[in-house]
N, C-alpha and C positions, 0 to 999 in steps of 0.2 A: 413594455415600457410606455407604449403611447397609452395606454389607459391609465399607467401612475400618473404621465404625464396631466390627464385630464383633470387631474387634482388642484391643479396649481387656479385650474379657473374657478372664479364668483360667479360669474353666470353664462354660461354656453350660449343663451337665446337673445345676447343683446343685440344683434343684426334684426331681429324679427320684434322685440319689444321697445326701441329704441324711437321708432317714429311714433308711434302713438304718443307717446310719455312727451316727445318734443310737439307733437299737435296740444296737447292738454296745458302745455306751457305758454305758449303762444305762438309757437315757428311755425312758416309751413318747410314741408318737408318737400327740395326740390328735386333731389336724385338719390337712389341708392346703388353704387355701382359696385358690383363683386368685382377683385381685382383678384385674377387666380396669379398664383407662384408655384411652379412645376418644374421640375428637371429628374433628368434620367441617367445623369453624370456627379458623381457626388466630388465637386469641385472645389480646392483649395480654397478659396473664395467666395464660395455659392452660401445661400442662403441652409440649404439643405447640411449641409455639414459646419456650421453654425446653430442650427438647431437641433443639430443628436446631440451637438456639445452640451445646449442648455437642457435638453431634456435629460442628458445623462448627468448633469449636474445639480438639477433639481429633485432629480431622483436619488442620487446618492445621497446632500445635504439633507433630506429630510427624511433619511433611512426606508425609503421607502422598497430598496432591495439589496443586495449583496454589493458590494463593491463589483467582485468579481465577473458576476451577471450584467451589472452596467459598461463592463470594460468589454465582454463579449458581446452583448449587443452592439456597438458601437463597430466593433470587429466585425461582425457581422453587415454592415452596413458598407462599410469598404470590401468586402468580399462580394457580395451582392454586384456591386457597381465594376470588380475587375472581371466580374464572370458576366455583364450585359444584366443583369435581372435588378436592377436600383430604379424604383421609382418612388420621388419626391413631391406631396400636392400639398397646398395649403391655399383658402381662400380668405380674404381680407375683406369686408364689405364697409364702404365708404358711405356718411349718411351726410347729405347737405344740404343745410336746413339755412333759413333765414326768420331771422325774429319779425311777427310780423307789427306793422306801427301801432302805436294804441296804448 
């Protein structure tokens, strides 16, 4: 599922190609900070069970596998989490640039 998932993106490497392209514009580039998101409880409210939703959503809407298989995966993910074995990562990286005078 996470690899159909990886379909959805335009470009994987915009963390790593992103300040250059804002140096070349005229910003300087003042911090880039990974912001992780991690859990090991897949919580009614968690961002983690939020996310099977969209990834099993995007996967279904664009046939990219069986209905059925999207609804076991998902099952899977709550089972995962009633037996102790769920673990949740995703990093966000922040890029904060200032345009510089000129």
């Amino acid at each position: 599922m996470l690899r159909l998932w990886d379909r959805h993106l335009v470009e994987r490497r915009v963390p790593a190609l992103l300040p250059p392209l804002l140096r070349a514009a005229g910003f300087e580039v003042e911090a880039i900070v990974p912001e992780l998101c991690q859990d090991n409880i897949f919580r009614a409210d968690g961002l983690a069970r939020l996310m099977t939703h969209l990834i099993g959503a995007y996967v279904g809407e664009n046939d990219l596998a069986e209905p059925r298989d999207v609804g076991a995966w998902i099952a899977e993910q709550q089972r995962m989490a009633e037996e102790g074995r769920f673990f949740f990562a995703i990093t966000h990286y922040v890029v904060a640039a200032r345009k510089n005078p000129g």
